[in-house]
Every structure is written in structure tokens, then in C-alpha cells.
C-alpha positions as CSV (number, residue, x, y, z in Angstrom):
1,X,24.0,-5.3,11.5
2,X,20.7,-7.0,10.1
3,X,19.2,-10.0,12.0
4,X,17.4,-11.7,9.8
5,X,15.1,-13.6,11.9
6,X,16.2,-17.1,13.4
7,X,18.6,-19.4,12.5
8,X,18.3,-21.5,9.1
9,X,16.9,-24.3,11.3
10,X,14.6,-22.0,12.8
11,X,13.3,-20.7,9.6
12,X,13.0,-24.1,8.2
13,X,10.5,-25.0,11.7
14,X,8.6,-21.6,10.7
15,X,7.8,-22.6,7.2
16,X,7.1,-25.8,7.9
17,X,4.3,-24.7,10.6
18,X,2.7,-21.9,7.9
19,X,1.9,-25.2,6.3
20,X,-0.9,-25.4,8.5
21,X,-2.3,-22.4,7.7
22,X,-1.0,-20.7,5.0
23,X,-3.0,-21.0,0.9
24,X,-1.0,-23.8,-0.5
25,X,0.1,-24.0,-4.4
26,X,2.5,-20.9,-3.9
27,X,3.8,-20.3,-7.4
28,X,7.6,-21.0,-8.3
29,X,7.5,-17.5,-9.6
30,X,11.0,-15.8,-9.0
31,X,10.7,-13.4,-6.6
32,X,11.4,-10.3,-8.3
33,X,8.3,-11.5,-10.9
34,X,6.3,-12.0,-7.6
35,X,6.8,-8.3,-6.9
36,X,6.0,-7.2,-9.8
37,X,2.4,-8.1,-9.8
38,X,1.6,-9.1,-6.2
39,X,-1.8,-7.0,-4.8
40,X,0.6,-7.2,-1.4
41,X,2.4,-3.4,-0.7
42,X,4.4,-2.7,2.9
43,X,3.2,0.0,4.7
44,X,7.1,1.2,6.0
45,X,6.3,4.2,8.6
46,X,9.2,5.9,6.6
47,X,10.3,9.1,6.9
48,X,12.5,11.6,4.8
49,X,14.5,11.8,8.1
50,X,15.6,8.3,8.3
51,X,19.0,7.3,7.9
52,X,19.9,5.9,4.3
53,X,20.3,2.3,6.3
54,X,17.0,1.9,7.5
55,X,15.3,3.3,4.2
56,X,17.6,0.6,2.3
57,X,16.8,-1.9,4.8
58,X,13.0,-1.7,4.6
59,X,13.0,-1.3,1.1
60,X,15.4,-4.6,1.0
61,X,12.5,-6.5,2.7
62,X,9.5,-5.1,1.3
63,X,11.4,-6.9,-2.2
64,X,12.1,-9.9,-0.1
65,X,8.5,-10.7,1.8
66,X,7.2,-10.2,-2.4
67,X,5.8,-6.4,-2.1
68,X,5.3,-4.9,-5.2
69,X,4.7,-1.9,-3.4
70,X,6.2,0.2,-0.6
71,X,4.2,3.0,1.6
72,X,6.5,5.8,2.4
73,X,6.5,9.4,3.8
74,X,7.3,12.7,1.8
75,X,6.9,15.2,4.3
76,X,6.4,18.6,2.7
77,X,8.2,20.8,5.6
78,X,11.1,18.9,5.4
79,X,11.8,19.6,1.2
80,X,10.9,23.0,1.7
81,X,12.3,24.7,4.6
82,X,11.6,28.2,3.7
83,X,11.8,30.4,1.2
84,X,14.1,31.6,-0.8
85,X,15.9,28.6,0.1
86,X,16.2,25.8,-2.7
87,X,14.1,22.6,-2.1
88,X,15.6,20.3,-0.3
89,X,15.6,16.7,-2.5
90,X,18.0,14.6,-0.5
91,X,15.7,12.3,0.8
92,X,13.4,12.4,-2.1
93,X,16.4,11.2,-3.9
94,X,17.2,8.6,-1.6
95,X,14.0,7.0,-2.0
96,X,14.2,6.9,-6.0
97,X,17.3,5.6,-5.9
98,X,16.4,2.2,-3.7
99,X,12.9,2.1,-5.6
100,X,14.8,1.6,-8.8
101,X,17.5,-0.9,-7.1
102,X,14.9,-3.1,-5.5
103,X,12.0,-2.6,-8.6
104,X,9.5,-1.2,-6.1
105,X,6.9,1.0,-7.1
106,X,6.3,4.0,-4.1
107,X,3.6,4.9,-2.7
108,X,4.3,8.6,-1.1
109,X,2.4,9.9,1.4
110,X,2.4,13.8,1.2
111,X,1.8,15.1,4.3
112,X,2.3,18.5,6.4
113,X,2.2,21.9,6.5
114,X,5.7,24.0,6.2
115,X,5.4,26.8,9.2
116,X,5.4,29.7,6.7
117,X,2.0,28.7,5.1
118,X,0.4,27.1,7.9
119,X,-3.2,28.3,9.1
120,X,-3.1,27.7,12.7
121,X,-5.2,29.2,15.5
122,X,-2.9,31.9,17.8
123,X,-1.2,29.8,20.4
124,X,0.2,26.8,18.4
125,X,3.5,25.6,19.0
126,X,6.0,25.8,16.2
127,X,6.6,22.4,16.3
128,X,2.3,21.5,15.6
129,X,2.6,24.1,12.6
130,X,2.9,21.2,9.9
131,X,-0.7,19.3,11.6
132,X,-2.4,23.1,10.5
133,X,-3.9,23.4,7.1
134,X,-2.6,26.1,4.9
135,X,-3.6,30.2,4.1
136,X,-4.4,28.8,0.5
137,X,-4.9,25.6,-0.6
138,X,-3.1,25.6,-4.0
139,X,0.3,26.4,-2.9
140,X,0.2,23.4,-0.8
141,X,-1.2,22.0,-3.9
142,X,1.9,23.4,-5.9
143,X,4.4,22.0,-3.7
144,X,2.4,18.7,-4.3
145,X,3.3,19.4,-8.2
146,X,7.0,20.2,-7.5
147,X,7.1,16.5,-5.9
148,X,5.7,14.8,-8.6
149,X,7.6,16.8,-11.2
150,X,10.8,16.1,-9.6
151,X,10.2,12.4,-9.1
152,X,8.4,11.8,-12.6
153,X,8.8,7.7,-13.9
154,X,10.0,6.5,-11.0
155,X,7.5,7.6,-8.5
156,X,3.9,8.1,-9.7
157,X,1.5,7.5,-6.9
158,X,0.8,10.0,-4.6
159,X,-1.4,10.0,-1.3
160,X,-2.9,13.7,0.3
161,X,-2.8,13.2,3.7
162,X,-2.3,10.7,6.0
163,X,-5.9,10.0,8.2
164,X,-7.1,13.6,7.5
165,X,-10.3,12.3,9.4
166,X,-8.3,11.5,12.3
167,X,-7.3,15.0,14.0
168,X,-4.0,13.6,15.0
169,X,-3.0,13.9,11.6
170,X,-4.9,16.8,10.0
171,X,-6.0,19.9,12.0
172,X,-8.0,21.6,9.3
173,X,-11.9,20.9,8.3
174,X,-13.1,18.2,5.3
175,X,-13.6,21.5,3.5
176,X,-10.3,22.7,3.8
177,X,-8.7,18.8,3.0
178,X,-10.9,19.0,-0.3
179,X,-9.5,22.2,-1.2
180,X,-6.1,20.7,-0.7
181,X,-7.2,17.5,-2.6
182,X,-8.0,19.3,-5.5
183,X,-5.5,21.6,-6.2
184,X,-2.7,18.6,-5.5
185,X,-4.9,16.6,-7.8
186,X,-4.6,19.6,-11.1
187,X,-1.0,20.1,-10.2
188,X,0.1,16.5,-9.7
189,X,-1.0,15.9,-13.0
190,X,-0.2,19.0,-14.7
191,X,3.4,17.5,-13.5
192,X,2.6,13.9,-14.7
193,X,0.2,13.2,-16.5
194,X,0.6,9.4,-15.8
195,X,0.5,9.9,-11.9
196,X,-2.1,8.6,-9.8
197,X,-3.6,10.8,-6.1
198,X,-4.8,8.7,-3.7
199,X,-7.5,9.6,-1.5
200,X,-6.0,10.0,2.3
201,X,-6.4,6.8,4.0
202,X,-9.4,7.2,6.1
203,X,-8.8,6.5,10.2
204,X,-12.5,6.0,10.9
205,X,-14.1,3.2,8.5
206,X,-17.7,3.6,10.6
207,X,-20.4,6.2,10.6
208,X,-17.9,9.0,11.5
209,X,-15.7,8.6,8.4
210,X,-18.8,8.6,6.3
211,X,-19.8,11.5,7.6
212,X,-16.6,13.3,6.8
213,X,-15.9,12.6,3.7
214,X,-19.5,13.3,2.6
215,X,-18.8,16.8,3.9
216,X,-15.7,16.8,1.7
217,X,-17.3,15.8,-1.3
218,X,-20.3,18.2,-0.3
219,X,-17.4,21.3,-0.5
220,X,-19.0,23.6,-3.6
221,X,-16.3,24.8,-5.7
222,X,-13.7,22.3,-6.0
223,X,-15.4,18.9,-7.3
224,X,-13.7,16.8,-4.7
225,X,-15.3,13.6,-5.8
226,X,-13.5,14.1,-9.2
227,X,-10.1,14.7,-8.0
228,X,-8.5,11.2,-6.9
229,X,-7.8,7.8,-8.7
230,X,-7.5,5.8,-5.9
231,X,-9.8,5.3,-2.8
232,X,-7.9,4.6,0.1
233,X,-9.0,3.1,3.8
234,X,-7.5,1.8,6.3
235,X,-8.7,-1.3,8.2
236,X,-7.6,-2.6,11.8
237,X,-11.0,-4.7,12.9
238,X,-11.6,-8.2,13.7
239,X,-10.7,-10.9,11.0
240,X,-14.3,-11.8,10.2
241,X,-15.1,-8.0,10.2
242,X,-12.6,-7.0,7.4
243,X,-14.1,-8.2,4.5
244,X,-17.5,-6.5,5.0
245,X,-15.5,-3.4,5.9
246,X,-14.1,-3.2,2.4
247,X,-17.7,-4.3,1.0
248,X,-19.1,-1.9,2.4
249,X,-16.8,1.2,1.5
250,X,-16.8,-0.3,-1.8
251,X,-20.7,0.7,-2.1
252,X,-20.2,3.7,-0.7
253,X,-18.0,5.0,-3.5
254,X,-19.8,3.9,-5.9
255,X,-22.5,5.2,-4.4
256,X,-21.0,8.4,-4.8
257,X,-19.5,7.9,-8.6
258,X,-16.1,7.0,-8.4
259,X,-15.6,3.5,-10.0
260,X,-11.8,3.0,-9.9
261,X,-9.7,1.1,-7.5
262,X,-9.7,1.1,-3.8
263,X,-6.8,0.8,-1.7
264,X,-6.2,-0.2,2.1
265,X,-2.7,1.2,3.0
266,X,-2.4,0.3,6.4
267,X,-3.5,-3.3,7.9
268,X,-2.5,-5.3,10.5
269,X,-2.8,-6.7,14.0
270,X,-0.5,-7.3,16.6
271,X,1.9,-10.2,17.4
272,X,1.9,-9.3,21.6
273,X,-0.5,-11.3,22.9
274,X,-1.4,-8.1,25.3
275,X,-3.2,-6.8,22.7
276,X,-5.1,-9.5,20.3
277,X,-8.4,-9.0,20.8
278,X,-9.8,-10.8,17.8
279,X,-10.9,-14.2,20.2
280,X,-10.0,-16.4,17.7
281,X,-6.6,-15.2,17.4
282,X,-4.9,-14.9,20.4
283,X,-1.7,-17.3,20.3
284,X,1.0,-14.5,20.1
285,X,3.1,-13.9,16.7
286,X,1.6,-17.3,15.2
287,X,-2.1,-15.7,15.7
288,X,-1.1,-12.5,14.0
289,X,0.3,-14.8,10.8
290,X,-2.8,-16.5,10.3
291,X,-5.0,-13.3,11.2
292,X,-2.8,-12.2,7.7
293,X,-3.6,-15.5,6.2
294,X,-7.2,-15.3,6.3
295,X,-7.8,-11.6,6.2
296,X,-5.2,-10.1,3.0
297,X,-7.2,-12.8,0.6
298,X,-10.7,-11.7,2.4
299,X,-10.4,-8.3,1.7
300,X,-9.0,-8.9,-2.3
301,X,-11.9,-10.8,-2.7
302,X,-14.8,-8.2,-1.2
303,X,-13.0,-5.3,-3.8
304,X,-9.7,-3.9,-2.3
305,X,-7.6,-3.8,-5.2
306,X,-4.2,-3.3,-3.2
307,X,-3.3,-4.4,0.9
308,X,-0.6,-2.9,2.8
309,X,0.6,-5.1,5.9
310,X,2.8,-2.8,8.3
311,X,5.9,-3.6,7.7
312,X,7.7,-2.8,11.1
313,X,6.9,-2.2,14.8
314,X,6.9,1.3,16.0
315,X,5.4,3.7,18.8
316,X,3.7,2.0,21.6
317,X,0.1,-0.3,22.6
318,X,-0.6,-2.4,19.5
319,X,1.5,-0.7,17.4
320,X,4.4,-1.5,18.9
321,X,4.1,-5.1,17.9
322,X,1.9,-4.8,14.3
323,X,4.8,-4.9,12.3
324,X,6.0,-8.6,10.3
325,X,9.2,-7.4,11.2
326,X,9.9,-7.2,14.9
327,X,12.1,-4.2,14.9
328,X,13.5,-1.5,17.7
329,X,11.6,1.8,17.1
330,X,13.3,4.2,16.0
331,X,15.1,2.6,12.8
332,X,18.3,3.3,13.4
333,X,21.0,3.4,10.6
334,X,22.1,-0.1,10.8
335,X,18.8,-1.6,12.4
336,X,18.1,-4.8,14.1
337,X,15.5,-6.3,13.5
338,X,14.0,-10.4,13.6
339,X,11.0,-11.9,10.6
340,X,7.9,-12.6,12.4
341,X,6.2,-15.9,11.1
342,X,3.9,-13.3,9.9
343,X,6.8,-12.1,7.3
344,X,7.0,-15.4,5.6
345,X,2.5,-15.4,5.9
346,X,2.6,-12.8,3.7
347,X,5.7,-14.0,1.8
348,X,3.7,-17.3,0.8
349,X,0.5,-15.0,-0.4
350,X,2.3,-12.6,-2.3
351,X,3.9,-15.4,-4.5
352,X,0.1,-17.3,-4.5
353,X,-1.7,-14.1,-5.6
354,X,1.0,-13.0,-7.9
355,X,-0.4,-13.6,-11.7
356,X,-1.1,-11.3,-14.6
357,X,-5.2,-11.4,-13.5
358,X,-4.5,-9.5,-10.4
359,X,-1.7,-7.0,-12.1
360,X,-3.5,-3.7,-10.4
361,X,-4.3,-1.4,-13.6
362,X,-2.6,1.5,-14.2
């Protein structure tokens, strides 16, 4: 059984204190048109390996809060196990299925290694094989193809990597991650020619990240710079920080030549009071809806052309309370889970910034 948040009462008392805070003149734009063309996406944390449930139930409130948008994961292990065995497109299918029902476009995040092609260094457990890069770059880059071919018109957009910057994520070099950009750039569109590859959302927006990706784009042979359509970051700083943060990244890549949109896929800040550090925002779950407030229309304006807000609590330390959905962790197949006041936040801006001037190009 859902919770869905507080009582109608309750609700009514959360609204009525967003007034304080929240951009006023929300259109009366049905919600389904609010999707459609809001610059607001979820960033879900799911996986191919959650229940049906959970998948419908975070899909059902990405729709609800006014996403048009929704952040998932595709991991590449888990389609294909091993060869010969057939590719596995259960929860591929799955995901189709309630993008079409609630009119969401997907963002999937391909990520992993399967064990049979993984590059690892003698010693690394089996279950670390899918951090490892691969013996050869374009049959990752195939597999890549295979998704997008088998997911054609109804999922286009496709991200390389989560935080291959990070380590945690990625265990290869930047040269090995460009060499895996760009052979899932040619086959991804070789597959569909109307798909778009994201860049892999960077961990480290300072010094470090620059670094990095200059080394990727410094990579001779595969033209890295060339082979993405959308820049991707990811931004956790103060809310007076944010904005320059996307500036800045902004320059870099153009700077560097690429001139088409930039994406942050993961944002957010915590609603446990344990963890807000931001000075000015440290009141608990009402601090964490006006950090929202103030920093989604911040970073539109300095050049981000999409934000995703985490959608639901997960793991531990901050992240166990960054999500507008205060939810139990893992997502189980009937979850529970309460709105934050964040939710309805980001509710009121998706409907405010939802007009045909912000539709993101395709």
C-alpha cells in the first residue's frame, strides 16, 4: 500500500505554507500538459532489478509532482548474462511499458560491465567485475546499440556511465571512458538515428572534474568531444553556489566546442536536519523545499537546460533523506512511502516553468 503523504488536511496546511516561498502564478495547465514541457526530470535511483511495483510507483509520481522526465538505470550485466544466452529484456520492457502509460520520456543510464568482457586487474571479486572497463570498447559500445535498437520511439536518450569521474562508479581511465563514449555514441545512433547520448554525469564539478574530462577529450583516436548531445553534471553545493556551478561548466563546454544542451541529472539536498549544511537552510524538510525553490529556477536561468531532483531517499548520510519522497530504502514491491513539502515545491515549479519557451529541443 502507497502512503501518499498526510492527510487531506495536512496537504491542504502544506500548500498553503509553500505559499511563502514557492514562485506564485503557477499555470492552470493540466498536469499531463505540465509534463510534457516542464525542464523538471526525477532522478528515480531505479534499477532493472526492482519489483514492477516500485518502478510503477515512481514512475506514477514522477507524472504526479509534473516531471516530464524520469532518470532510470539499464544495467548492461543484467540484459546480458552471458553468451549464447538470449538478452534478457524483461525489465527493459517494463520500463517502456509505464513510460508509455504515464507519457514520460526516459532517461537510461547505461551502466556496467557484464563479467565476460570486463578488464579488471587479477584479484577482483566477481561481484566488482561490472565497476571494470571492458577488453574492447566497441562491444560495450554494441550492447549500447542493442538497447537503443530494442527500445527505439519510446526510449531515445541515453547516458554512458554514471559518475565515470568518481571511481565508485567507473574503474577504468578517462581514456578508456572515451573509448566507450564513442563507440556507444556510432552504435546508439546507427540504432536510432533520433536518439540522444548523454555525457556521464560528472561527480566532481571542481578542478578535478575538469581535469578529467580534459583527459577524455585529450584521448587521440576517438574524437570524444564529438560524440555526445547532451552535457551532463551533477550538482549538490550550497544554494547560492549552484548557479555559478552551472555558469561555469557552461563556459567550459563551450570552451571546448560543444554548443548543445546541458543537463544536471542529479540535485538535491537533504530534508534531515543532521545534514543541511547550507546555513541558510537548516529548518528540516521545509528548508530542503525552499532550497528547491530557489535553486531548480537558479540553475535554468545560468544555462542548465534540464534539472533532475532525487526523487526518493535511499542508502545512508545525506542521501538517505535527499529524496521529495520520504521512502524506505530498498523499494519494495508495494512501497511506502510519505510527499515531502519538497514534492509539492517542485510540483508548483514544474507547472510555473511549464510553457512552449522552455520545451527542451530535440
Amino acid at each position: 500500500m502507497v502512503v501518499r503523504g498526510v492527510s487531506a488536511r495536512g496537504r491542504r496546511c502544506v500548500r498553503v505554507s509553500l505559499l511563502a516561498f514557492v514562485v506564485v502564478g503557477v499555470l492552470s495547465t493540466p498536469a499531463a500538459q505540465a509534463a510534457e514541457r516542464s525542464p523538471i526530470g526525477v532522478h528515480s535511483m531505479l534499477y532493472l532489478t526492482h519489483p514492477f511495483g516500485a518502478k510503477r510507483a515512481m514512475f506514477a509520481e514522477a507524472a504526479a509532482v509534473g516531471a516530464s522526465t524520469i532518470r532510470v538505470d539499464v544495467e548492461l550485466p543484467a540484459i546480458f548474462p552471458a553468451p549464447p544466452a538470449a538478452p534478457d529484456w524483461s525489465g527493459v520492457d517494463e520500463y517502456m511499458a509505464l513510460a508509455r502509460s504515464y507519457h514520460l520520456r526516459v532517461l537510461a543510464d547505461l551502466t556496467g560491465t557484464p563479467w565476460y568482457m570486463a578488464d579488471c586487474p587479477a584479484g577482483t571479486p566477481f561481484d566488482a567485475t561490472y565497476l571494470c572497463p571492458p577488453f574492447d570498447a566497441r562491444a560495450w559500445g554494441q550492447q549500447a546499440g542493442a538497447v537503443a535498437a530494442h527500445t527505439r520511439g519510446v526510449i531515445d536518450d541515453f547516458e554512458i556511465i554514471n559518475e565515470p569521474d568518481g571511481g565508485w562508479a567507473f574503474h577504468g581511465t578517462a581514456q578508456q571512458y572515451a573509448g566507450i563514449l564513442a563507440a556507444s555514441y556510432d552504435a546508439i545512433h546507427a540504432a536510432d538515428p533520433r536518439a540522444r547520448v548523454a555525457l556521464g554525469g560528472l561527480e566532481n564539478v571542481g578542478s578535478y572534474g575538469v581535469t578529467w574530462l580534459n583527459d577524455v577529450f585529450a584521448t587521440p583516436g576517438v574524437d570524444a568531444v564529438h560524440k555526445f548531445d547532451i552535457a551532463n553534471i551533477h550538482v549538490r553545493t550550497s544554494a547560492v553556489g549552484a548557479a555559478p556551478t552551472v555558469a561555469r561548466w557552461r563556459r567550459y563546454f563551450a570552451g571546448v566546442g560543444f554548443l548543445g544542451p546541458m543537463w544536471v541529472t542529479e540535485t538535491g539536498y537533504p530534508a534531515d536536519l543532521a545534514y543541511q549544511t547550507d546555513p541558510g537552510y537548516r529548518n528540516g524538510a521545509t528548508s530542503q523545499a525552499r532550497w528547491m525553490t530557489r535553486v531548480i529556477p537558479a540553475m535554468l536561468s545560468a544555462g542548465a537546460a534540464m534539472v533532475f531532483v532525487t526523487e526518493r531517499d535511499s542508502m545512508t548520510g545525506r542521501f538517505a533523506s535527499e529524496g521529495i519522497l520520504q521512502s524506505a530504502d530498498p523499494l519494495t514491491a508495494d512501497p511506502h512511502y510519505s510527499l515531502r513539502p519538497s514534492f509539492y515545491a517542485v510540483q508548483a515549479l514544474a507547472r510555473q516553468l511549464a510553457h512552449p519557451q522552455r520545451r527542451h529541443k530535440r
